[in-house]
NUDREN-719007 format. One record per residue (C-alpha): x, y, z; residue in three letters. Coordinates in steps of 0.05 Angstrom, whole numbers. Example, Ala and Ser with C-alpha at 12.3 -4.5 7.8 and 13.67 -1.06 7.14 Angstrom:
BEGIN
SITE       c1       c2       c3   type
SITE      246      -90      156    ALA
SITE      273      -21      143    SER
This chain:
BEGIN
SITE       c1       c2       c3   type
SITE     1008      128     2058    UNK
SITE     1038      159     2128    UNK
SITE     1093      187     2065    UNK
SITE     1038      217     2035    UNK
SITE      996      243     2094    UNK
SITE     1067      289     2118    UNK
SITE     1084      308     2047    UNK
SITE     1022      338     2039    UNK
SITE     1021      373     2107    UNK
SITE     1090      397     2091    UNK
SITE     1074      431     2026    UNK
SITE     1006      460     2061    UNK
SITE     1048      492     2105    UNK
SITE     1097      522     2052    UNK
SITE     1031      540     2002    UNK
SITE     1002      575     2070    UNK
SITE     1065      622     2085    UNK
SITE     1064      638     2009    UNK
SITE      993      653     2003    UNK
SITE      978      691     2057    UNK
SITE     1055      732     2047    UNK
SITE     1068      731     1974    UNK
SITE     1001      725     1947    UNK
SITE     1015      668     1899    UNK
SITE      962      621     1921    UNK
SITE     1004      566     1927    UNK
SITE      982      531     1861    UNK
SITE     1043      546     1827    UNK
SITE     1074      492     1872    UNK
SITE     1007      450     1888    UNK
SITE     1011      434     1814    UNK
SITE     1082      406     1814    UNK
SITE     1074      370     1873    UNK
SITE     1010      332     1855    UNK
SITE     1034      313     1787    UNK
SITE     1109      292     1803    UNK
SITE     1099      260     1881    UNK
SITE     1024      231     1875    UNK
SITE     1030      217     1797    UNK
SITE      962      252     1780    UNK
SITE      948      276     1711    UNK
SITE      962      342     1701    UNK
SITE      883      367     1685    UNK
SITE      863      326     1756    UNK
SITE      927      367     1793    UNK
SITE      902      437     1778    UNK
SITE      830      414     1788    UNK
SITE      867      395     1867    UNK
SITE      910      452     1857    UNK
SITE      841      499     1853    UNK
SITE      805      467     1911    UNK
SITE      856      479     1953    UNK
SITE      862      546     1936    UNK
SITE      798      562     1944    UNK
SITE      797      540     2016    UNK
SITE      864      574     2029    UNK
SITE      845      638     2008    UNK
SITE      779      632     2042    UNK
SITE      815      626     2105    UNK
SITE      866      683     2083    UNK
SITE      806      737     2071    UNK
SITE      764      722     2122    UNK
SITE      824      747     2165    UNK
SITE      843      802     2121    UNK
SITE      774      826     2116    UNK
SITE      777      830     2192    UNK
SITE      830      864     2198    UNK
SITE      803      920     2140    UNK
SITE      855      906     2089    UNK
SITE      817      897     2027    UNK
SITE      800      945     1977    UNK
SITE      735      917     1957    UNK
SITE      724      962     1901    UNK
SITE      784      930     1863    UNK
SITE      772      861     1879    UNK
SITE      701      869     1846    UNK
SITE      726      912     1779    UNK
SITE      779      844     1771    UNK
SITE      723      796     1781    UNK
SITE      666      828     1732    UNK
SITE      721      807     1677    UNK
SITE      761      740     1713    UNK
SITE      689      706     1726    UNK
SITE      677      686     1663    UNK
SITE      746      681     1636    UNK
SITE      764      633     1690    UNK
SITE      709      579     1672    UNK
SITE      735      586     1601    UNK
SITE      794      576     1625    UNK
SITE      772      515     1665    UNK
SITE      740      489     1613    UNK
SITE      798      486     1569    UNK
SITE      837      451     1620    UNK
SITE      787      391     1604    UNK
SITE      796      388     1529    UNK
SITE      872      406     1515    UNK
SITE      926      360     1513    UNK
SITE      961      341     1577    UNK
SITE     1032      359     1544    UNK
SITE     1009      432     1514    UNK
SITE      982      443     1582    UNK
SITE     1045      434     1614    UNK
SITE     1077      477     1566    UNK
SITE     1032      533     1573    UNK
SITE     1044      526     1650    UNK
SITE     1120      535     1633    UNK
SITE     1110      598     1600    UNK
SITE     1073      628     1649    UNK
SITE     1117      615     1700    UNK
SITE     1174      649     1653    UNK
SITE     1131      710     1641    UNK
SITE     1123      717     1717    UNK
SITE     1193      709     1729    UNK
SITE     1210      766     1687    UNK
SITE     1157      802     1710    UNK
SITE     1181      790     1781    UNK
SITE     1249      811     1770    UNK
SITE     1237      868     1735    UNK
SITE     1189      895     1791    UNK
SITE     1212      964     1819    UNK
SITE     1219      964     1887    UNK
SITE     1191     1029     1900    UNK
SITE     1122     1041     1944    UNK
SITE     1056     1025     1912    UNK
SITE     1003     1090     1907    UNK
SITE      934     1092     1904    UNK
SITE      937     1155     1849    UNK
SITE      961     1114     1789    UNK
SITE      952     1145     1727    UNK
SITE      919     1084     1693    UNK
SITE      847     1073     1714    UNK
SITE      819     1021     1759    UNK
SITE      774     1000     1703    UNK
SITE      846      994     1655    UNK
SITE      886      949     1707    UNK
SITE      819      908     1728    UNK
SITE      806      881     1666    UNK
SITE      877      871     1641    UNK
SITE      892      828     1705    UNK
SITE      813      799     1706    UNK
SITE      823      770     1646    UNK
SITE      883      750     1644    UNK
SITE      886      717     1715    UNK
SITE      823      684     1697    UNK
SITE      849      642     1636    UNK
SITE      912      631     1682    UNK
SITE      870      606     1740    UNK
SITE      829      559     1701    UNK
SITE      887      524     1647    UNK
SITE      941      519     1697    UNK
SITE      905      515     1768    UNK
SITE      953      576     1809    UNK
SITE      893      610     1820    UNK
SITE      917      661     1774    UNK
SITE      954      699     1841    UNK
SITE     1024      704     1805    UNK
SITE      999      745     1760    UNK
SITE      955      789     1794    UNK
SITE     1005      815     1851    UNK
SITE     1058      826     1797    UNK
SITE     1008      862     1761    UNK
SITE      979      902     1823    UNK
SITE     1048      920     1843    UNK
SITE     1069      942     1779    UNK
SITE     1003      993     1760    UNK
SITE     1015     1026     1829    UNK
SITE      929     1034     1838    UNK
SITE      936     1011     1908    UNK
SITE      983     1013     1959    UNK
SITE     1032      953     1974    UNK
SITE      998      926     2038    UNK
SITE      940      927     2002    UNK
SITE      953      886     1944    UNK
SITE      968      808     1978    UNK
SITE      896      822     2008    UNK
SITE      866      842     1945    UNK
SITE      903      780     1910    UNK
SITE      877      728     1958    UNK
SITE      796      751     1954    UNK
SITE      806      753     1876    UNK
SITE      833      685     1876    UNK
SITE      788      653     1924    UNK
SITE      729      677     1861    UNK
SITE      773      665     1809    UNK
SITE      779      589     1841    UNK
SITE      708      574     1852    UNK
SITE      693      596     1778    UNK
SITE      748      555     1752    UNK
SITE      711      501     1795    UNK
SITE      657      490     1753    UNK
SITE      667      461     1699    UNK
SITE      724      416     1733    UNK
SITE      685      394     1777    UNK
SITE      628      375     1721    UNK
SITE      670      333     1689    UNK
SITE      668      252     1711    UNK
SITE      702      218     1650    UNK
SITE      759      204     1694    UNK
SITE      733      197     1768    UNK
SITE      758      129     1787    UNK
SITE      749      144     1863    UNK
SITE      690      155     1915    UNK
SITE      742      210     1935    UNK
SITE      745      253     1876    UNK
SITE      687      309     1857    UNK
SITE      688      309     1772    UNK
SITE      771      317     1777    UNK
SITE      778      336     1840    UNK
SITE      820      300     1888    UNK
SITE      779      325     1951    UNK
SITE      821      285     1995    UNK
SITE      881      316     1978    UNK
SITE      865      384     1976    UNK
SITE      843      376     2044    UNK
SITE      901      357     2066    UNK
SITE      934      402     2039    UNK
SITE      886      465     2069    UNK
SITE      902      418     2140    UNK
SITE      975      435     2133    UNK
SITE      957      510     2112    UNK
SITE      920      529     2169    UNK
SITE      974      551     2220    UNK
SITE     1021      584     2166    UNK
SITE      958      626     2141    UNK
SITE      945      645     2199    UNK
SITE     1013      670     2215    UNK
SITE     1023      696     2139    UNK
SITE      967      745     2143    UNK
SITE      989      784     2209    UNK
SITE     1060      789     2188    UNK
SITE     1057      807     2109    UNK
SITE     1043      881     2112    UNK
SITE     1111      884     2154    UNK
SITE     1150      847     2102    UNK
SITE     1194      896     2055    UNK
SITE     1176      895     1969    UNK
SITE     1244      881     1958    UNK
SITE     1249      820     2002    UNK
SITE     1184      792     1965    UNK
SITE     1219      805     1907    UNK
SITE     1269      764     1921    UNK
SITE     1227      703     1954    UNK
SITE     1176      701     1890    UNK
SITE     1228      699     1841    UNK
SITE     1264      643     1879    UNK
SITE     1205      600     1884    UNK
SITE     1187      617     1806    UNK
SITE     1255      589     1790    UNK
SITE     1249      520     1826    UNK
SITE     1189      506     1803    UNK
SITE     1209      529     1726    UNK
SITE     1271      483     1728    UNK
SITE     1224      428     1753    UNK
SITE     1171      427     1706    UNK
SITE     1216      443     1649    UNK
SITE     1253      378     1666    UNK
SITE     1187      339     1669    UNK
SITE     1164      366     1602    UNK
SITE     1228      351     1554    UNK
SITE     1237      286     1584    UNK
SITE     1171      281     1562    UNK
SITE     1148      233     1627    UNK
């Protein structure tokens, strides 16, 4: 129990730094941990994975917002096409098998590896020559379905993404990230948390391990904090470098889980 209690404020921590730096939400090692260390099933770990989120990213805008950083324009044109695309996505996470779940996690997590290390380096700028409209439906929807089938909040998409269509400029984009996930989440919420088949504790809301996902947020607070002062300061490059590290792990991990077929 005392095992659990510091795991879980360990890996807040870690998901808080990443969040509030990277703009990865954290899910894309919330998921892992929940499924390998506490043994959940993998639709009840990104049901976790999203409640978590959601209160991470809460935290993470409110500050950003203070501090003027969001482009509120964009976050909206993603959202009018990740709202509903992220409750089908949720949705889906109830009725697939666990195993093809998993597997569509693993590809993700490839396609934003390469995505990742094929990033150019180079400044983001707000006069792209692909609309807003263009880039906020191709990362709405596609974060969406991420967000709801795998539980990362679909944030490993959309700063690759953001980065890579150069609409808005780089200390822009982690704030824009975080505000889209923390809608994408909730969406993704409701179905998940709908669904009682499996609730087997006083704990859980429809999948949702609300214990753990506050723990989790517990361990965040500090490194969010931190994170979203410092993140405009830290070089593309160097991001780079972190993301696709972290990507890596986390592939090897679940890729080991899935053929051994545990």
């Amino acid at each position: 129990m005392i095992l659990s209690f510091v795991v879980s404020l360990l890996v807040g921590l870690l998901v808080g730094l990443i969040s509030s730096m990277l703009g990865l939400g954290g899910g894309i090692l919330i998921v892992p941990l929940l499924t390998l260390v506490f043994h959940l099933p993998h639709n009840q770990a990104i049901a976790t994975s999203l409640m978590t989120i959601a209160l991470i990213t809460a935290l993470n805008t409110l500050r950003f917002w203070r501090k003027r950083m969001i482009n509120f324009k964009m976050v909206l044109t993603i959202v009018a096409f990740s709202a509903f695309s992220s409750i089908l996505g949720g949705y889906l996470a109830t009725v697939l098998d666990e195993r093809l779940l998993l597997f569509i996690f693993i590809l993700f997590v490839l396609y934003v590896l390469a995505q990742t290390l094929f990033l150019r380096t180079k400044e983001a700028s707000p006069n792209g020559t692909l609309s807003y409209w263009f880039w906020g439906a191709t990362i709405g929807i596609s974060s969406g379905l991420i967000s709801g089938t795998t539980g990362v909040g679909g944030g490993a998409i959309i700063t690759p993404l953001l980065f890579k269509s150069r609409v808005e400029k780089q200390e822009r984009v982690v704030p824009i990230t975080n505000a889209v996930m923390l809608i994408n989440a909730f969406f993704a919420l409701i179905p998940l948390a709908w669904d009682t088949a499996e609730k087997s504790s006083w704990v859980m809301v429809g999948l949702i391990h609300v214990d753990l996902a506050f723990l989790v947020f517990l361990g965040a607070i500090p490194a969010s904090l931190l994170g979203t002062h410092f993140q405009d300061k830290l070089p593309l490059k160097i991001k780079k470098i972190l993301i696709s590290l972290i990507l890596l792990v986390i592939l090897i991990r679940m890729a080991l889980k899935f053929f051994s077929g545990s």
